[in-house]
Structure formats: C-alpha cells, structure tokens
N, C-alpha and C positions, 0 to 999 in steps of 0.2 A: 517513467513512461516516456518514449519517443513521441514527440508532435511537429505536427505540419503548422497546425496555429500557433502562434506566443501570446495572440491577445486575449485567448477564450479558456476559460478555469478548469484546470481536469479535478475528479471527485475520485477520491479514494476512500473503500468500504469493504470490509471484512466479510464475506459470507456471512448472509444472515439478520448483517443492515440492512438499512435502508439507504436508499441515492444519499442521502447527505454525509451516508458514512463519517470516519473517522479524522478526515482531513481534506482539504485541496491545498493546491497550489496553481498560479500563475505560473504557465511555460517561463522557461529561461534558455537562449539555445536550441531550442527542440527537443527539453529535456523539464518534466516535472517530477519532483522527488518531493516526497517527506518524509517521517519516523513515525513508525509506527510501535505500538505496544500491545500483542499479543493477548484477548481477552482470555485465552485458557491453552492449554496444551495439547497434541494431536494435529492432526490434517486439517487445513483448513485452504483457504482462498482467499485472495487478495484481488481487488480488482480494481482497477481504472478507469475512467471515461470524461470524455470531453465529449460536452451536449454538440449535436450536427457532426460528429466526424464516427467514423465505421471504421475496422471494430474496438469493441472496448478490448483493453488486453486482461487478460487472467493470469496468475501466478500462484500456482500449488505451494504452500511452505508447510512442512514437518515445523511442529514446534516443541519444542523438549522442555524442560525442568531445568532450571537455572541453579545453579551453586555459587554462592558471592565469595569469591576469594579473595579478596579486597580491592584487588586492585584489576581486576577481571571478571565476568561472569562466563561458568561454564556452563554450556548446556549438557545435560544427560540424558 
C-alpha cells in the first residue's frame, strides 16, 4: 500500500476479518508491505488501511490450489 504518512500503522485483513486482520506494518518510503497466507481458495479481498487517511485500498485476488514442487509452488 502507497502512503502519505510513515509514522501511522496500516492494517491489513482478508475479507471477512475484522480491523485487526492478519497483519500491519509501519510505512517505510511511502510503501507498507507484508505476507500474506491465504485462508482458503477462491475470490476473495484484501484490504488496507491506515486509521485518519481516505481511502482504504482493496485488492481482488483469485486464489488457487498450490502444488509443492520442491523447490516451487504452483498454483492451479
């Protein structure tokens, strides 16, 4: 997620959480990232937000069925 603040915590939660969802992170850059893990497979949402700033952003992902090929995973 792109931000305006680096000092204020963005929350990220899977459709379905709640606000405290599945992680934050403190901006770095104008840029908060983390990893996420997929609770099941299908459509779902992803979303963003830092408390006082508009809007939160949303992000559609397809998620598929993983295959461990050892040294990779494919999604199908």
């Amino acid at each position: 997620m792109t931000v305006d603040d680096n000092t204020d915590r963005v929350y990220f939660f899977e459709e379905g959480q709640g606000p405290t969802g599945f992680a934050e992170a403190i901006p770095s850059g104008g840029e908060a990232r983390v990893s996420w893990t997929p609770s099941r497979p299908g459509i779902t949402y992803i979303y963003a937000v830092q408390p006082d700033a508009w809007p939160e952003t949303r992000q559609v992902v397809d998620v598929g069925t993983g295959i461990d090929t050892g040294s990779a995973c494919i999604a199908i």
